[in-house]
C-alpha positions as CSV (number, residue, x, y, z in Angstrom):
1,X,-45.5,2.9,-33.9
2,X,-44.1,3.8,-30.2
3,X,-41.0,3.9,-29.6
4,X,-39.7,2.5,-26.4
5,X,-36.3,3.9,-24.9
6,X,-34.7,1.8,-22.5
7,X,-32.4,3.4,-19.6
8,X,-30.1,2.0,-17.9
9,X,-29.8,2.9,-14.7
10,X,-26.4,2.5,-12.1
11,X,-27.4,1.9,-9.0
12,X,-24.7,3.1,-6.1
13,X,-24.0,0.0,-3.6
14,X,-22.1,0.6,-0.5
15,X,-19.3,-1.9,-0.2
16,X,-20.0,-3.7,2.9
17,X,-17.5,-6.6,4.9
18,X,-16.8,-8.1,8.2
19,X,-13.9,-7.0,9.9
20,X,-13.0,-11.1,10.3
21,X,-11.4,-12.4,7.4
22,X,-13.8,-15.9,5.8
23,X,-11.8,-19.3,5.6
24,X,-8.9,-18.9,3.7
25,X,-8.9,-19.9,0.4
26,X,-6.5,-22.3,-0.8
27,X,-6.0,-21.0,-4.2
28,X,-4.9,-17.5,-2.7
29,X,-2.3,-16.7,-5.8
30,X,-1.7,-17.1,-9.4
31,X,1.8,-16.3,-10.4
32,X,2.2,-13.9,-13.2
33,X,4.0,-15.6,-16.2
34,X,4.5,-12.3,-18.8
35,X,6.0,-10.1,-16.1
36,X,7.3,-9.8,-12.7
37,X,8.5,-6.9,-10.2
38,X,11.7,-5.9,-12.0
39,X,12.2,-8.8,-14.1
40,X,12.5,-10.9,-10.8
41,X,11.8,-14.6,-10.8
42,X,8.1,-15.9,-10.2
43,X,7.4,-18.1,-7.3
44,X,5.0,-20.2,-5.4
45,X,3.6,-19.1,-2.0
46,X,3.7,-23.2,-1.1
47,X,7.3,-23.1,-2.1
48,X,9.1,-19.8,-1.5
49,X,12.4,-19.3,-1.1
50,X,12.9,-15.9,-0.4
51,X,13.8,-12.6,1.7
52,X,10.9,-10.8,0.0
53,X,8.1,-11.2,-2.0
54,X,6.1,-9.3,-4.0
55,X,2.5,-9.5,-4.3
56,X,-0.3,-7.8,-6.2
57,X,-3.4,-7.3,-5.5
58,X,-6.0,-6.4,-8.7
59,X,-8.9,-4.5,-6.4
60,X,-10.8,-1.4,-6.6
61,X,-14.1,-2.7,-4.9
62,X,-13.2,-0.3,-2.0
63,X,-13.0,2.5,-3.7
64,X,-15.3,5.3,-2.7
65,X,-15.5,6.8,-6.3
66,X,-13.5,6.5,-9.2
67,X,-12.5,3.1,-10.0
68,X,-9.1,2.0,-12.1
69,X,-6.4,0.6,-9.2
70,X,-7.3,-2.9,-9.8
71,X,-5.3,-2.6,-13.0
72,X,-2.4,-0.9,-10.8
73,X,-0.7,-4.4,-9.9
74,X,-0.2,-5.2,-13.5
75,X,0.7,-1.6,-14.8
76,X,3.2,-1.2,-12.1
77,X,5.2,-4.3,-12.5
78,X,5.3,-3.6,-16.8
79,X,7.1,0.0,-15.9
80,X,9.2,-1.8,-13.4
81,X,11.3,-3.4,-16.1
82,X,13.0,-0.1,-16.7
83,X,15.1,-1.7,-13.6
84,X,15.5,-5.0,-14.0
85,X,16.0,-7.6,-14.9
86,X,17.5,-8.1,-11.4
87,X,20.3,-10.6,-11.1
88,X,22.8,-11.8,-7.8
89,X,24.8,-8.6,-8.3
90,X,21.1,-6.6,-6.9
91,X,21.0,-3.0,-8.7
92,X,23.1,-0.3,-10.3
93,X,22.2,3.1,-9.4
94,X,23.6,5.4,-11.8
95,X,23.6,8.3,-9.5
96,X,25.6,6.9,-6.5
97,X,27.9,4.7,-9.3
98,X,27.3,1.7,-6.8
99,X,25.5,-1.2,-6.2
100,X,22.5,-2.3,-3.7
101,X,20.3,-5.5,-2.5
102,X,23.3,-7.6,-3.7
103,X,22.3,-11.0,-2.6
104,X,19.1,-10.5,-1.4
105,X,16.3,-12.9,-2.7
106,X,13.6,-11.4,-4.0
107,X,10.7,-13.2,-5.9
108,X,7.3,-12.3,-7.5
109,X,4.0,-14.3,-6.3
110,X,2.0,-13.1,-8.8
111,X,-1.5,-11.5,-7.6
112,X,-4.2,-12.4,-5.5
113,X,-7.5,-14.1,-6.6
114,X,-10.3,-11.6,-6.3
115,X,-13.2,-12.9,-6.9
116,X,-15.6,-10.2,-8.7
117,X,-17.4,-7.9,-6.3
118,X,-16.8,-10.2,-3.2
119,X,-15.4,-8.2,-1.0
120,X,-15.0,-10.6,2.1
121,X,-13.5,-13.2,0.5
122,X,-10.9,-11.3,-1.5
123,X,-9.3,-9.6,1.5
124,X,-9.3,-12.7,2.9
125,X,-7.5,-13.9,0.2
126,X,-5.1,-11.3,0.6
127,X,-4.8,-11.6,4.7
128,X,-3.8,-15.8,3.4
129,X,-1.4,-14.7,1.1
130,X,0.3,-12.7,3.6
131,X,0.2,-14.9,6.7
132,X,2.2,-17.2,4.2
133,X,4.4,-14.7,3.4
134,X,5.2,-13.7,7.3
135,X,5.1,-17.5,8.4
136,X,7.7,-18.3,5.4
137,X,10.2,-15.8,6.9
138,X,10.4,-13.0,4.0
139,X,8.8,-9.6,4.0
140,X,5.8,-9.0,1.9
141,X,5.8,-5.9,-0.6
142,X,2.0,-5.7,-1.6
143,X,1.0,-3.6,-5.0
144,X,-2.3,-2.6,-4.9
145,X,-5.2,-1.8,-5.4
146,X,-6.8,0.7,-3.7
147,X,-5.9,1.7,0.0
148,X,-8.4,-0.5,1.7
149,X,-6.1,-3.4,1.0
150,X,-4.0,-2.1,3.8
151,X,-6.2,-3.3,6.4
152,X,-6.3,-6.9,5.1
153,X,-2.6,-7.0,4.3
154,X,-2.3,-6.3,8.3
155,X,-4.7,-8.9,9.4
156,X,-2.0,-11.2,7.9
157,X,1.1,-10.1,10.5
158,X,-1.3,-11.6,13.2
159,X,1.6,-14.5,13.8
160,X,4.2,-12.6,13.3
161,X,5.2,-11.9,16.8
162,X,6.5,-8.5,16.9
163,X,4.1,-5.0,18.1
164,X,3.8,-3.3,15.1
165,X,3.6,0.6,14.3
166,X,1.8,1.0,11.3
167,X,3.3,4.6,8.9
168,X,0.8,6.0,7.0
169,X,1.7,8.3,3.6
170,X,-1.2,9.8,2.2
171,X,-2.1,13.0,1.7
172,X,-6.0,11.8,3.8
173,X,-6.3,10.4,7.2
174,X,-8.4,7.1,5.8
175,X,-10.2,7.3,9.2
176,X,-13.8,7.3,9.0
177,X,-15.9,5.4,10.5
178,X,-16.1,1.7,10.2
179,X,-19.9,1.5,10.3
180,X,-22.1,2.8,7.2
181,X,-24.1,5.9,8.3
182,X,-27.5,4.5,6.6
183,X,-27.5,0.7,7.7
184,X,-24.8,1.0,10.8
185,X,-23.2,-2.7,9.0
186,X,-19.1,-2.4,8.7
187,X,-18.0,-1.2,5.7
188,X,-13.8,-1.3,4.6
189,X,-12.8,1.1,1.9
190,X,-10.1,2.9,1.3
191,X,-11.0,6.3,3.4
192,X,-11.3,3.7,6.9
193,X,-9.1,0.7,6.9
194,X,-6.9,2.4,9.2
195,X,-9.6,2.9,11.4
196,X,-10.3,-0.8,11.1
197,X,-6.6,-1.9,11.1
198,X,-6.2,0.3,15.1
199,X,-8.3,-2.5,16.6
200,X,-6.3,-5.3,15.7
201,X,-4.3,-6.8,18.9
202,X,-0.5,-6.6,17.3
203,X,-0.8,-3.0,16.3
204,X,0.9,-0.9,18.9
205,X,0.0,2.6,17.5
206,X,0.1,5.2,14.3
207,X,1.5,7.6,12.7
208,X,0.5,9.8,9.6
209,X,2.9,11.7,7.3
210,X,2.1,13.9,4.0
211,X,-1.7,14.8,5.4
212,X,-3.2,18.2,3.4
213,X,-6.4,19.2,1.6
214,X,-9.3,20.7,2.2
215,X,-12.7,19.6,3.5
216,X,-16.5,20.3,5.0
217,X,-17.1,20.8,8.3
218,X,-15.0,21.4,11.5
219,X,-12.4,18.4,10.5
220,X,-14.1,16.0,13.0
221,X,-11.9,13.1,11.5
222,X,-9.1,15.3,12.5
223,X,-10.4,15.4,16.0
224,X,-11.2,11.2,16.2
225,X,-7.6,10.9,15.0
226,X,-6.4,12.9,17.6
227,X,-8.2,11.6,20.2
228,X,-6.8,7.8,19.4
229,X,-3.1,9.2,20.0
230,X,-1.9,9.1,16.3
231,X,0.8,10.7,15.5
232,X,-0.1,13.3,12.7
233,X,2.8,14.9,10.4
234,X,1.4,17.0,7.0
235,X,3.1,17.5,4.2
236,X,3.8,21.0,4.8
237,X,5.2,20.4,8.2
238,X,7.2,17.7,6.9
239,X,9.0,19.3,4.2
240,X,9.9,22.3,7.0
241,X,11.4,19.7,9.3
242,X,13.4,17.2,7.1
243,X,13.6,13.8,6.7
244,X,15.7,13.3,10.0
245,X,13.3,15.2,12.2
246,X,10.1,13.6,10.9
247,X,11.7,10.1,12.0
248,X,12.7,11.2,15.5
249,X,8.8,12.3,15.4
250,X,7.6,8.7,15.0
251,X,7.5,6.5,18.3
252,X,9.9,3.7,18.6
253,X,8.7,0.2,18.0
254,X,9.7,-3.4,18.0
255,X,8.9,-3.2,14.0
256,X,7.2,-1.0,11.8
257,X,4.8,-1.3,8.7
258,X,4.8,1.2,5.6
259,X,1.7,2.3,3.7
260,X,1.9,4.7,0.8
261,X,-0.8,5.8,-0.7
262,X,0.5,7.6,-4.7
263,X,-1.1,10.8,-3.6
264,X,0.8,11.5,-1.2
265,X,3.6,12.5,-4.1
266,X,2.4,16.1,-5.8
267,X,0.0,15.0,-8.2
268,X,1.7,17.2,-10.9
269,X,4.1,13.9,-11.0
270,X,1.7,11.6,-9.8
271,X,-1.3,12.3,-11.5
272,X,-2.5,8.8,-11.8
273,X,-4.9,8.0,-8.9
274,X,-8.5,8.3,-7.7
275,X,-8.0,11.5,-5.0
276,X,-5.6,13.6,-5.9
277,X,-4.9,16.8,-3.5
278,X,-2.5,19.5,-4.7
279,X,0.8,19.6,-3.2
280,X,2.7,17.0,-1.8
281,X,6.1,15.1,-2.0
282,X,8.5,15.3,-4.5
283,X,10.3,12.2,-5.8
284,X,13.5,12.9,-4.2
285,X,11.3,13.9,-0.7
286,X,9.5,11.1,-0.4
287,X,12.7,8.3,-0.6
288,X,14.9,10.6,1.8
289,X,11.5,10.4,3.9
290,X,11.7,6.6,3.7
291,X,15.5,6.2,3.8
292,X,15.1,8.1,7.1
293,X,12.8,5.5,8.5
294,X,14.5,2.6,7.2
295,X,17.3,3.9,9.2
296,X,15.4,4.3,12.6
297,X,13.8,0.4,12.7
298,X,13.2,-2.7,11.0
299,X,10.3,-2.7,8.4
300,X,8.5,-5.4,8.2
301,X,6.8,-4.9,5.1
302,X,5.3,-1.8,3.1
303,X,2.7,-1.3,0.4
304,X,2.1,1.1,-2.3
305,X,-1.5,1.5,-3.4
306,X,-4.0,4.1,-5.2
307,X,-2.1,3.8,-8.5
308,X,-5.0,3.9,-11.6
309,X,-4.0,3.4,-14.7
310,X,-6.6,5.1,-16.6
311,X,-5.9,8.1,-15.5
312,X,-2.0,8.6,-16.5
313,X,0.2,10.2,-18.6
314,X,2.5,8.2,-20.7
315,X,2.6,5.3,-17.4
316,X,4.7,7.6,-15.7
317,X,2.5,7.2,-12.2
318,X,3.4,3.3,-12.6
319,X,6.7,4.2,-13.1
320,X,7.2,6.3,-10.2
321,X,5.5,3.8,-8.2
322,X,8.1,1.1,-9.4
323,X,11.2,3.5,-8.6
324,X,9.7,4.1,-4.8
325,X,9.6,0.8,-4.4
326,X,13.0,-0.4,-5.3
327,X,14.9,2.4,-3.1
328,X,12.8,2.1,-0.4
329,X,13.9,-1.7,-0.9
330,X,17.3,-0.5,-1.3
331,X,17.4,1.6,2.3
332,X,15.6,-1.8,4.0
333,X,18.2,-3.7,3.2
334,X,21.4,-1.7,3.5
335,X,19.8,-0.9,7.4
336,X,19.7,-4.4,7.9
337,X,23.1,-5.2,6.9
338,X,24.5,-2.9,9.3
């Protein structure tokens, strides 16, 4: 009698989508019912009332290797409780003995429908969600996902009526090309939105913060980046400079957009994501960083991505995640009270 072994075999599909977003789907959110962002009350995007919003986005289909960050939205908001539940007084800090976000309205939309492996029509989904978001007067917070997300979140701030100067944290310049090398079709994933997100009409420019690592070649990435005037900052410049001068680095614009990828923080504390470099930002580093900015214009929005679960130690990526969040919040909003 023969026996017969059966193998399995993965085959490696490139991740392929139009830079245009499909028709927006109507059912862009469901809202999360066992936990929200700090304990913070769910909403409806058709019924908002808020000054910002939190959504997740589940995806990992633009991922270049290891997948996990879909399952960043939910891990995220379950360490977030550690600061909440929030209530009308905003947040005690237990450092400073004070108080911050007192009065501001924040709400949790839950996270975006993404349909399995379609690409196209789940950051479209997310560009929807957004353009609500913007049209509906309050600033998105976005937990993703992997860093491709970033491009689609953008697409969304098409009506929002303001230039805006897109800050990039990550430890990679997630600017190769937008056209696979084998079948010349666009491709989005993680290593090109900002590539993508360059071309769109209401982005007035770029800067990069926290860059490091090692590659092949003659860094010809480096050399495209360059070329497109984009402002490039790494991590061990940064940390020489400080906070203050890194700011007065970045070009002044009507509005600015944060994107932090986890690994830009020193994987030793961060250890949860897909492409970790050694080095990096500490904890403290990275919200001086951000409380810096906050001070020199008005953010519009930021998002945190690259977070995967699977890969951490006792949640505490998550966790970090969730803290970087809130006191980047808190720096937003004590700028804009001024």
């Amino acid at each position: 009698m023969k026996t017969i072994a059966t193998a399995i075999v993965l085959l490696a599909i490139p991740v392929y989508a139009s830079a245009q977003p499909a028709a927006p789907n109507p059912r862009v959110a469901r809202v999360v019912q066992a936990s929200t962002m700090y304990g913070v009350p769910s909403a409806d995007l058709n019924s908002f009332k808020a000054d910002v919003v939190f959504l997740g986005v589940p995806y990992d289909l633009g991922h270049a290797s290891l997948p996990g960050a879909r399952l960043g939205p939910a891990a995220i908001r379950e360490a977030s409780s550690i600061a909440g539940p929030a209530g009308a007084d905003g947040f005690y800090d237990r450092e400073t003995g004070g108080t911050f976000m007192k009065g501001v309205r924040l709400v949790d939309a839950g996270d975006v429908i993404t349909p399995t492996a379609n690409v196209t029509q789940s950051l479209a989904n997310v560009t929807s969600a957004i353009a609500t978001i913007v049209k509906g007067g309050a600033m998105p917070v976005t937990i993703g996902g992997d860093h491709s997300i970033t491009f689609a979140v953008l697409r969304g701030f098409e009506g929002a009526g303001r230039k805006i100067h897109i800050i990039h944290f990550d430890s990679h310049q997630d600017f190769g090309p937008i056209n696979d090398r084998l079948t010349g079709q666009p491709v989005i994933q993680h290593g090109n939105h900002l590539h993508h997100a360059v071309d769109l009409p209401w982005i007035g420019g770029l800067s990069m913060i926290g860059l490091r690592g090692l590659a092949h070649g003659a860094g010809a990435t480096a050399s495209e980046v360059r070329a497109s005037n984009v402002t490039m900052i790494s991590a061990s410049e940064a940390l020489k400079l400080g906070p203050a001068a890194v700011a007065a680095r970045i070009p002044a614009a009507e509005a600015y957009y944060v994107t932090i990828d986890i690994d830009v923080l020193d994987p030793s504390i961060a250890p949860a994501t897909g492409t970790p470099v050694p080095g990096g930002f500490s904890y403290y580093q990275l919200c001086d960083q951000l409380a810096a900015l906050a001070a020199k214009g008005r953010i519009v929005g930021f998002d945190i991505t690259e977070v995967s679960p699977p890969y951490d130690r006792n949640n505490e990526t998550s966790l970090l995640a969730s803290y970087v969040g809130l006191r980047f919040l808190g720096s937003i909003f004590e700028h804009r009270a001024k």
